[in-house]
MDTraj code that builds the backbone (N, CA, C; nanometers):
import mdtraj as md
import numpy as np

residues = "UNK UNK UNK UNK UNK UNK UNK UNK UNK UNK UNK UNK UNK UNK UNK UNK UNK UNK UNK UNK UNK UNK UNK UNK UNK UNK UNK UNK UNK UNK UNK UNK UNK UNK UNK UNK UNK UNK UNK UNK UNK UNK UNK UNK UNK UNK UNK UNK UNK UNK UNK UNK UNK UNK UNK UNK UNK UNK UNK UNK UNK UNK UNK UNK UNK UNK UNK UNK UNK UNK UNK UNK UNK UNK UNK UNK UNK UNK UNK UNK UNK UNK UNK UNK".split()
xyz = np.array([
    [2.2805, -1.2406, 7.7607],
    [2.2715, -1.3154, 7.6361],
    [2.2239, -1.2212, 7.5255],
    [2.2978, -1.2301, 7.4027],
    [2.2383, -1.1500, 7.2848],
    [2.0852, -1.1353, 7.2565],
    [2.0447, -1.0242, 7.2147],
    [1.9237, -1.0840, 7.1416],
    [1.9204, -1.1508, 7.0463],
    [1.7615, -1.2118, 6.9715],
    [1.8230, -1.2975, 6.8936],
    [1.7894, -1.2088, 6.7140],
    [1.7897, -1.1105, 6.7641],
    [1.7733, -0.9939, 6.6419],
    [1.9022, -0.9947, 6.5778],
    [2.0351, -1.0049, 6.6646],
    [2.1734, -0.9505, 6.6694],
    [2.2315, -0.9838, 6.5210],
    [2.1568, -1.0885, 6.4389],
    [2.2006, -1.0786, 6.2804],
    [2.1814, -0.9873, 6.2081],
    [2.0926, -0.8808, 6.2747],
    [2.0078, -0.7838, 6.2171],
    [2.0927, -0.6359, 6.2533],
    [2.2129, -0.6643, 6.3310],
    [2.2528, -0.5375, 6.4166],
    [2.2908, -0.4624, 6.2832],
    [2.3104, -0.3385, 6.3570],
    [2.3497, -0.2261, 6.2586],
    [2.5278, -0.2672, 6.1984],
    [2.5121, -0.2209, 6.0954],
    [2.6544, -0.2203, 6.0263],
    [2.7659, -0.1267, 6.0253],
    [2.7196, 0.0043, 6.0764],
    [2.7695, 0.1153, 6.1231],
    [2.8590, 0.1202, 6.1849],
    [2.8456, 0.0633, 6.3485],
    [2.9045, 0.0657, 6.4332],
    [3.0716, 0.0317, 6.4017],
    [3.0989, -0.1410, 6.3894],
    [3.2335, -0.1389, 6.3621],
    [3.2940, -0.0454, 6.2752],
    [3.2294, 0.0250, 6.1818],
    [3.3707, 0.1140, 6.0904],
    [3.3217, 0.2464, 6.1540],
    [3.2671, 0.2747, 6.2359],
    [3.2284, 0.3918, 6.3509],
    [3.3301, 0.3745, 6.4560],
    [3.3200, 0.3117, 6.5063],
    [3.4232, 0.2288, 6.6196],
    [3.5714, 0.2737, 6.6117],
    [3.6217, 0.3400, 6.5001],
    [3.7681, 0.2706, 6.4351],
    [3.7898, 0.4546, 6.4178],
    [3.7207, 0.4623, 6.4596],
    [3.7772, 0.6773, 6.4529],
    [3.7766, 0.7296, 6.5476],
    [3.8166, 0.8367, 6.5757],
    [3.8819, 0.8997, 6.7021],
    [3.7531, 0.9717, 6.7847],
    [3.6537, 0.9988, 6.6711],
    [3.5756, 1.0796, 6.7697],
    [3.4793, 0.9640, 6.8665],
    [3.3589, 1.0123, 6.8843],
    [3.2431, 0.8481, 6.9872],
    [3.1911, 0.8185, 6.9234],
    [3.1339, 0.7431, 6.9118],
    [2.9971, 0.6903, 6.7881],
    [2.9152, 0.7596, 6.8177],
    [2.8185, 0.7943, 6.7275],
    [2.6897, 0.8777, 6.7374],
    [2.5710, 0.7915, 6.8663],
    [2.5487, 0.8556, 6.9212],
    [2.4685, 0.8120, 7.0428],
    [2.3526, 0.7381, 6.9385],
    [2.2684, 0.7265, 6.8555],
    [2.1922, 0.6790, 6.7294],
    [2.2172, 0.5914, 6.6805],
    [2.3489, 0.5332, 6.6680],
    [2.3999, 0.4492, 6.6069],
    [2.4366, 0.3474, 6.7334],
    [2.4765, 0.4049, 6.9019],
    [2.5019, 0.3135, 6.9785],
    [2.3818, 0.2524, 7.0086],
    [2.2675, 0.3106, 7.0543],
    [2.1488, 0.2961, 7.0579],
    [2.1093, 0.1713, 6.9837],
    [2.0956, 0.1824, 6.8382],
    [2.0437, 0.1160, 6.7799],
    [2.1512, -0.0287, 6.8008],
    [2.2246, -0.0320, 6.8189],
    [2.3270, -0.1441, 6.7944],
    [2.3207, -0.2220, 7.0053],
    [2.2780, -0.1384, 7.1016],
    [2.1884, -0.1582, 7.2296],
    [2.0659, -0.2413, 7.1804],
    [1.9533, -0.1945, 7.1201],
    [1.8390, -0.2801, 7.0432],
    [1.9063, -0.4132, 7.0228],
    [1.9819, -0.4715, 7.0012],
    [2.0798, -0.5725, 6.9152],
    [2.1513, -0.6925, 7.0261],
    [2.1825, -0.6059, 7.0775],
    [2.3035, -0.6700, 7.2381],
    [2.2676, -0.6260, 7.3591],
    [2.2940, -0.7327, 7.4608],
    [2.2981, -0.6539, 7.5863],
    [2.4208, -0.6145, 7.6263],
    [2.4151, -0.6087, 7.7172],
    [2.5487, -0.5189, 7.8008],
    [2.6921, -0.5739, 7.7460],
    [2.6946, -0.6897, 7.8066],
    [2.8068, -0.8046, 7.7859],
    [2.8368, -0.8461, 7.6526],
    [2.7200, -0.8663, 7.5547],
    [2.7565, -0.8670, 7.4109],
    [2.7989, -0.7506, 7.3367],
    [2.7143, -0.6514, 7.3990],
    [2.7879, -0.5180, 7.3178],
    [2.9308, -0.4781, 7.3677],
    [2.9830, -0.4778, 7.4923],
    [3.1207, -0.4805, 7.5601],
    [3.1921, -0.5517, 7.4548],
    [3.1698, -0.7179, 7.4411],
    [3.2657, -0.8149, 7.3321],
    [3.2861, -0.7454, 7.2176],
    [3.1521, -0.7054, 7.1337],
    [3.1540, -0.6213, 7.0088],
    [3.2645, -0.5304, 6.9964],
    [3.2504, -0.4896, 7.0841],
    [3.3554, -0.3457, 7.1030],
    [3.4991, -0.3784, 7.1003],
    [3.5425, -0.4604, 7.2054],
    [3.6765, -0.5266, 7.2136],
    [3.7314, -0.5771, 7.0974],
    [3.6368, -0.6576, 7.0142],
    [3.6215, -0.7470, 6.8892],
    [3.7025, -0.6466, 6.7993],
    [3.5788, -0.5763, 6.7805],
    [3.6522, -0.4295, 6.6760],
    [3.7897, -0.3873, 6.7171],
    [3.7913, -0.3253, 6.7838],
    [3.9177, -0.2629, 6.8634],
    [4.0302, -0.4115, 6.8306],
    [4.0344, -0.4950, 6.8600],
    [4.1495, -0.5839, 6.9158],
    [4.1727, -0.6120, 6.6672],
    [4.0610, -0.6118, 6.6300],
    [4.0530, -0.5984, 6.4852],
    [4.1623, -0.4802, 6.3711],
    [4.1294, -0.4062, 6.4825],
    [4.1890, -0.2501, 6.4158],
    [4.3177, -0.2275, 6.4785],
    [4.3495, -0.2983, 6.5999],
    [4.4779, -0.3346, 6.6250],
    [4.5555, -0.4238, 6.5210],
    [4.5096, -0.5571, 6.4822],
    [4.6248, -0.6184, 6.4255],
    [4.5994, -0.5744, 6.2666],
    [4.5043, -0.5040, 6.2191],
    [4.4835, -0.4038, 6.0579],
    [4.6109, -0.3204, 6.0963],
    [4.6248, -0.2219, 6.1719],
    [4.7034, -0.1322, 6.1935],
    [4.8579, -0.1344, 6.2018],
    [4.8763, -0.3307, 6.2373],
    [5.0094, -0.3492, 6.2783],
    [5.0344, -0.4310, 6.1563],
    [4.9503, -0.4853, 6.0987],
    [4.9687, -0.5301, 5.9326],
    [5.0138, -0.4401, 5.8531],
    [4.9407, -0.3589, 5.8313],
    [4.9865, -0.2063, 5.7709],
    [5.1104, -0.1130, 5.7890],
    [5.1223, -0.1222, 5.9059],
    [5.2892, -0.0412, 5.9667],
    [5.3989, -0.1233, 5.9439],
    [5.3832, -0.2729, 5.9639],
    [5.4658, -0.4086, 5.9111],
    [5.4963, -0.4013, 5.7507],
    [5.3675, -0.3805, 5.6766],
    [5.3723, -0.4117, 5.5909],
    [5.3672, -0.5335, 5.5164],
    [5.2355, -0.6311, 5.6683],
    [5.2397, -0.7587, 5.6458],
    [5.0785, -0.7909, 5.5718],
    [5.0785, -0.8856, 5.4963],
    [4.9182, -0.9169, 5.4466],
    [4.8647, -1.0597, 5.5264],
    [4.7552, -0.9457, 5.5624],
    [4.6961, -1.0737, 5.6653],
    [4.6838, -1.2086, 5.6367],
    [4.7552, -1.3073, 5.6649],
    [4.7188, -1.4528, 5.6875],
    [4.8406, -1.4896, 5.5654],
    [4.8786, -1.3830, 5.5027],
    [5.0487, -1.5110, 5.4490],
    [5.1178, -1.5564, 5.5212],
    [5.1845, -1.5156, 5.6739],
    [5.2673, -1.6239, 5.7545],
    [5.2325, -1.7629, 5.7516],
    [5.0913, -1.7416, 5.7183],
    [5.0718, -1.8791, 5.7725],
    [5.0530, -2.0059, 5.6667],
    [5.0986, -1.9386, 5.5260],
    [5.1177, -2.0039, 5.4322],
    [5.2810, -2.0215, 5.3901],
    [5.3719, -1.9593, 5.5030],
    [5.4955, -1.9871, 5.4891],
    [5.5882, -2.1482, 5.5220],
    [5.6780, -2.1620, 5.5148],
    [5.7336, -2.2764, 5.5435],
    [5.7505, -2.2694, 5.6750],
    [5.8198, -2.1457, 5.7606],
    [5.8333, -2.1435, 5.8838],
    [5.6900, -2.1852, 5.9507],
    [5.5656, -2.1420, 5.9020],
    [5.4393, -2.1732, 5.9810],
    [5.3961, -2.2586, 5.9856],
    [5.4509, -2.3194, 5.8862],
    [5.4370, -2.4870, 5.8791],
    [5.5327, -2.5931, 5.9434],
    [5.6383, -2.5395, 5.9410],
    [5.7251, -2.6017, 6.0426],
    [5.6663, -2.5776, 6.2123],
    [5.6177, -2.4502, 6.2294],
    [5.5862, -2.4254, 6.3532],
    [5.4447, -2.5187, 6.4367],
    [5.3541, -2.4983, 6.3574],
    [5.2333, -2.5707, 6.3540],
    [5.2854, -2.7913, 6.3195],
    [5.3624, -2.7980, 6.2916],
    [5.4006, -2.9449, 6.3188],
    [5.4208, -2.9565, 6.4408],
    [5.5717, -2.8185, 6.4306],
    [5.6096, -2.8769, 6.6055],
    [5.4941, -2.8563, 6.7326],
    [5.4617, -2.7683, 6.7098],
    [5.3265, -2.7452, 6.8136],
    [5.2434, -2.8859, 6.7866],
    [5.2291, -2.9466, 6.7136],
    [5.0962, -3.0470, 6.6883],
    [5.1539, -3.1466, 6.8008],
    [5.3346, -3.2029, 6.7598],
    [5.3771, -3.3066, 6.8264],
    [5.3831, -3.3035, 6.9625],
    [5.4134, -3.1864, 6.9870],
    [5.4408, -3.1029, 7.1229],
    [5.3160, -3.1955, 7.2140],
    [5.2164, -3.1356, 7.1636],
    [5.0465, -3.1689, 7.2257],
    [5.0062, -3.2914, 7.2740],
])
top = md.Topology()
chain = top.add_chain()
for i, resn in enumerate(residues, 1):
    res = top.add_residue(resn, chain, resSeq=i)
    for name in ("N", "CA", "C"):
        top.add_atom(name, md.element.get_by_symbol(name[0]), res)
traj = md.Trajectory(xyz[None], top)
C-alpha cells in the first residue's frame, strides 16, 4: 500500500522516466520514500504506457482526446452503450 506522503512524491521522476538513460539513483530513492514496491512498479508502467500513446499521437499526428469528439466516436460509444 502507498504511503500516505505519496501526494508529496517527487515530480522528477515521470519526465526522468521518459529518457533513455536510468533515473538518478536520488531521485529513485526519494520517489521509494513515497511508494512501496507495488506502487512504485504501477508509477512506472503509468509513465511508460503515458509516453507510449504521447509518442503515437505525435508520429500520427493525432491530438489527444479529439476522436472522441468526432461523429464516428459518438456513433461508436452509442453502439457500445446498446450493446451492454
Amino acid at each position: 500500500m502507498p504511503n500516505a506522503r505519496r501526494s508529496r512524491s517527487p515530480k522528477p521522476l515521470p519526465r526522468l522516466s521518459d529518457r533513455f538513460d536510468p533515473v538518478p539513483d536520488k531521485i529513485w530513492s526519494e520517489a521509494a520514500r513515497h511508494y512501496d514496491e507495488g506502487a512504485l512498479a504501477s508509477l512506472v508502467l503509468w509513465i511508460a504506457m503515458t509516453n507510449v500513446w504521447n509518442r503515437l499521437n505525435v508520429a500520427t499526428k493525432q491530438v489527444a482526446g479529439e476522436w472522441a469528439k468526432s461523429a464516428e466516436a459518438q456513433k461508436w460509444n452509442e453502439n457500445s452503450s446498446a450493446a451492454a
